[in-house]
N, C-alpha and C positions, 0 to 999 in steps of 0.2 A: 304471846303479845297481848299487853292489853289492852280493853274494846270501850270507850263509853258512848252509849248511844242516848242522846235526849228526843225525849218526844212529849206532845201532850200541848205544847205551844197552841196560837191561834188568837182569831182577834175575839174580843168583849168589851162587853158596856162598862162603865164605870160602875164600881158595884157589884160586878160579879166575881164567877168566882174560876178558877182554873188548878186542875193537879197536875203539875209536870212529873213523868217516870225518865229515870237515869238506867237502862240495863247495862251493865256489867260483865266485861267475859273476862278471863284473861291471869286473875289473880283470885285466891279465896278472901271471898266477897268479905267474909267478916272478920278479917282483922284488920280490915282498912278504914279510915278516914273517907267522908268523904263530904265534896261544899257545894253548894251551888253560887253561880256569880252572874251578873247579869251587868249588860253592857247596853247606852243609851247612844244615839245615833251623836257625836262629839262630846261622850264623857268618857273616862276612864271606868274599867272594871270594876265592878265593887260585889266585893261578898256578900249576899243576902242573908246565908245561913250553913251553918257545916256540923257536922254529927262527928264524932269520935267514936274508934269501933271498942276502947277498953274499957268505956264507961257508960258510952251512949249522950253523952255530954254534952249540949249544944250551942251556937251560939246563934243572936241575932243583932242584928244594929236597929237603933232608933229607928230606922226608918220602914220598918217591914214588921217590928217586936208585935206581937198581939196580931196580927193579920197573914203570915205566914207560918207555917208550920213543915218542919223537915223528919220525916222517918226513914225506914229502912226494913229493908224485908229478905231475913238473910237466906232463905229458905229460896227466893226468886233473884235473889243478884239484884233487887232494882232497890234504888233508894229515889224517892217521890218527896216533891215540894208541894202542897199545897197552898195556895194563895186566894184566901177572903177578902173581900171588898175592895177589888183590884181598882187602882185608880189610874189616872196619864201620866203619871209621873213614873208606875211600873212598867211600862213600856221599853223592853229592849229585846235582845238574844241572850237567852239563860242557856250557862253552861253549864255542866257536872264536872267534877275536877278531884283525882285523890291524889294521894303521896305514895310514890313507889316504894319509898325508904322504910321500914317497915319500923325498924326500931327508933325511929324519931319521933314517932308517933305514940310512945311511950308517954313524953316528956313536954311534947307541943301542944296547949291547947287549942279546942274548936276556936277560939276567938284568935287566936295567934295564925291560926290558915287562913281564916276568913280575913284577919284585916292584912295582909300580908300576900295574901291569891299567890299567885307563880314563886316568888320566893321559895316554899317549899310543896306546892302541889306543880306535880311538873306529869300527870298525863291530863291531858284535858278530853271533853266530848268534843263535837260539828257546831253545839248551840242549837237551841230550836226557841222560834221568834215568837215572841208575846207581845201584840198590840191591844192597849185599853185603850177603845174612844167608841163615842155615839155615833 
């Protein structure tokens, strides 16, 4: 059964900077997809960022490009978000999220998970909360 555990969350200043780690049980870590999504207190989910495991392929939106960063660490099961110059408007609960489907993930780009979330990542992490403020 498989496990995503987020951690690494917590609050900061505007400006700073926080790594989230995603661990992994459950599936071999490296032929999977995997996104992160973060949720604001009455907005919808939104993809921050997702990696591809056939290419390493990533995607990010306008809103995080240059200030986040997603890798992956196949050797530990965890793939980690890094995020510089976190602002209030970063502020929610970040989820980790892969696709069970294995061979879909052939043919599905990082930016087709990300802007797409549940559509086709269907195990999700608990979320672990990030507040930016003074």
């Amino acid at each position: 059964q498989v496990q995503l555990v987020e951690s690494g969350g917590g609050l900061v200043p505007p400006g700073g900077t926080l790594t989230l780690a995603c661990t992994v049980t459950g599936v071999e870590f490296e032929y999977y997809v995997f996104g992160w999504f973060r949720q604001a207190p009455g907005k919808e989910r939104e993809g921050v960022s997702c990696v591809r495991a056939v290419d390493g392929r990533t995607y990010y939106p306008d809103s995080v490009k240059g200030r986040f960063t997603i890798s992956r660490d196949n050797a530990k099961n965890t793939v980690y978000l890094q995020m510089n110059n976190l602002q209030p408007e970063d502020t929610g609960v970040y989820y980790c999220a892969t696709d069970l489907t294995v061979e879909r993930q052939a043919y599905t780009d990082s930016s087709d998970y990300c802007r797409t979330g549940p559509k086709y990542l269907n195990a999700w992490g608990q979320g672990t909360r990030v507040t930016v403020s003074s």
